[in-house]
N, C-alpha and C positions, 0 to 999 in steps of 0.2 A: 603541538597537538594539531595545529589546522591542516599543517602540511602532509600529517600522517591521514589527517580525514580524506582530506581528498588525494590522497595517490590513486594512481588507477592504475590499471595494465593497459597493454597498449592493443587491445583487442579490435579491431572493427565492427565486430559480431556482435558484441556488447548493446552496442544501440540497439538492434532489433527488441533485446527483454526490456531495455528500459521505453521503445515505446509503447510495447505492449503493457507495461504494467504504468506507467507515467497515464495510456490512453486509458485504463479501464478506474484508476482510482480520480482521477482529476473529473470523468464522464460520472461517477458515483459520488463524488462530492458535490458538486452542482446539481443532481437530481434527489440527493436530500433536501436542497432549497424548493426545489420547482417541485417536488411531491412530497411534503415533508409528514403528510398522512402515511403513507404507505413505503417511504421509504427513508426518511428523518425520525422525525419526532415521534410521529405514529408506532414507528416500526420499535424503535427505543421501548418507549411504555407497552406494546403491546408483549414483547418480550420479557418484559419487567426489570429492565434497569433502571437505575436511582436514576433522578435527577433527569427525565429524560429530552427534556426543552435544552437546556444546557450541554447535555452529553451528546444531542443530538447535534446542534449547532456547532458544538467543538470538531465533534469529528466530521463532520460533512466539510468544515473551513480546514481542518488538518489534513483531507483526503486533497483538498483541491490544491494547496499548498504543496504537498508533496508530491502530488500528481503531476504538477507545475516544475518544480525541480527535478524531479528523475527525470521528465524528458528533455531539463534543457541540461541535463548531467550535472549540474550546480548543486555541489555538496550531497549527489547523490547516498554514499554512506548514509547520513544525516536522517535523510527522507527516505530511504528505505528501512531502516530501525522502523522509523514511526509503519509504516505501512506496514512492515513484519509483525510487532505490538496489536495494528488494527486486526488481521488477519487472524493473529493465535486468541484473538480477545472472538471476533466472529464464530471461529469454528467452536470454541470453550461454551459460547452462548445459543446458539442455534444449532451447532448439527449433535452435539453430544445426546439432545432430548430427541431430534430424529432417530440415532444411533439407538437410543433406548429405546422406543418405541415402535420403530417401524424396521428395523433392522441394517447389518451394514451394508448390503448394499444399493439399500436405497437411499441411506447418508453417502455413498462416497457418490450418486450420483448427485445428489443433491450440494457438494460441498469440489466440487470440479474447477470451477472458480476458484474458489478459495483456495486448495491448495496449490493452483495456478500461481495464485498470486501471492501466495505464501513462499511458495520454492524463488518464484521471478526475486522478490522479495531480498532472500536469503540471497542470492545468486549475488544481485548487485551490492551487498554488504562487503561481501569477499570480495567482488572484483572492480569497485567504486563503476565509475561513469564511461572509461574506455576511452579508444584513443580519440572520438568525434564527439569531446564533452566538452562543456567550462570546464571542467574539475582538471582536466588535459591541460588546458590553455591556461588555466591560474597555477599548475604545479610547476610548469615551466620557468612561469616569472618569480614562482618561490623559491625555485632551486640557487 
C-alpha cells in the first residue's frame, strides 16, 4: 500500500501545482496561529462550527503539515486528500450561505481560491508528487 501511495508520474510540471497549493495552505495554516481572531478560532465560531478552539487548532496544524509535504512531494497523495477534505469542507461552510444569499456569481468570485485549491488538490491525488519529489526518490528505493 505505501508503494502504491507514493507512485507518481514522471511529470516535471507537476511541481509547479504542488508549489502553488504546498505555498497557499502551509501560508493558511500558520496565519490561523498568528491571527486566530480572524482567521483560526475566530473564524471557526464565527461560522458556527462545533468545537471551534480545537477544530481550529487542528486544522490550521493539518494545513501546515500538509502544506509542508506537498511541497516537499513527501507522500504527496496523503496530503493532498487532507487538503481536498479541508477545501470541500470550506466551500460546504462558507460559500454555499453566499451562494444563497447573495448570488452565484458573487460566490464563485468569492470562492476562486478555493476551487483553485480544490482542483490543485485533486490534481496531485491522481498524479502523486512528480518526477522532482521525495515520493520520486523513495519509489525508486521501493521498487
Amino acid at each position: 500500500m505505501y508503494k502504491e501511495l507514493i507512485q507518481t508520474k514522471n511529470s516535471k510540471s507537476i511541481l509547479l501545482i504542488r508549489i502553488m497549493v504546498g505555498i497557499v495552505f502551509l501560508s493558511e495554516g500558520i496565519q490561523k496561529f498568528l491571527f486566530p481572531a480572524i482567521r483560526g478560532v475566530g473564524r471557526f465560531e464565527k461560522i458556527g462550527l462545533p468545537f471551534p478552539e480545537t477544530l481550529g487548532n487542528l486544522i490550521g496544524g493539518l494545513e501546515i503539515i500538509c502544506g509542508l509535504l506537498i511541497l516537499l512531494g513527501l507522500m504527496t497523495r496523503l496530503g493532498s486528500f487532507f487538503t481536498f477534505m479541508i477545501m470541500l469542507t470550506a466551500l460546504a461552510t462558507t460559500k454555499l450561505a453566499i451562494l444563497q444569499n447573495d448570488g452565484f456569481w458573487v460566490m464563485m468570485h468569492a470562492s476562486r481560491t478555493d476551487f483553485a485549491m480544490l482542483l490543485g488538490s485533486l490534481f496531485l491525488i491522481i498524479n502523486g508528487g512528480g518526477l522532482w519529489s521525495l515520493d520520486r526518490v523513495k519509489t525508486k528505493k521501493v521498487s
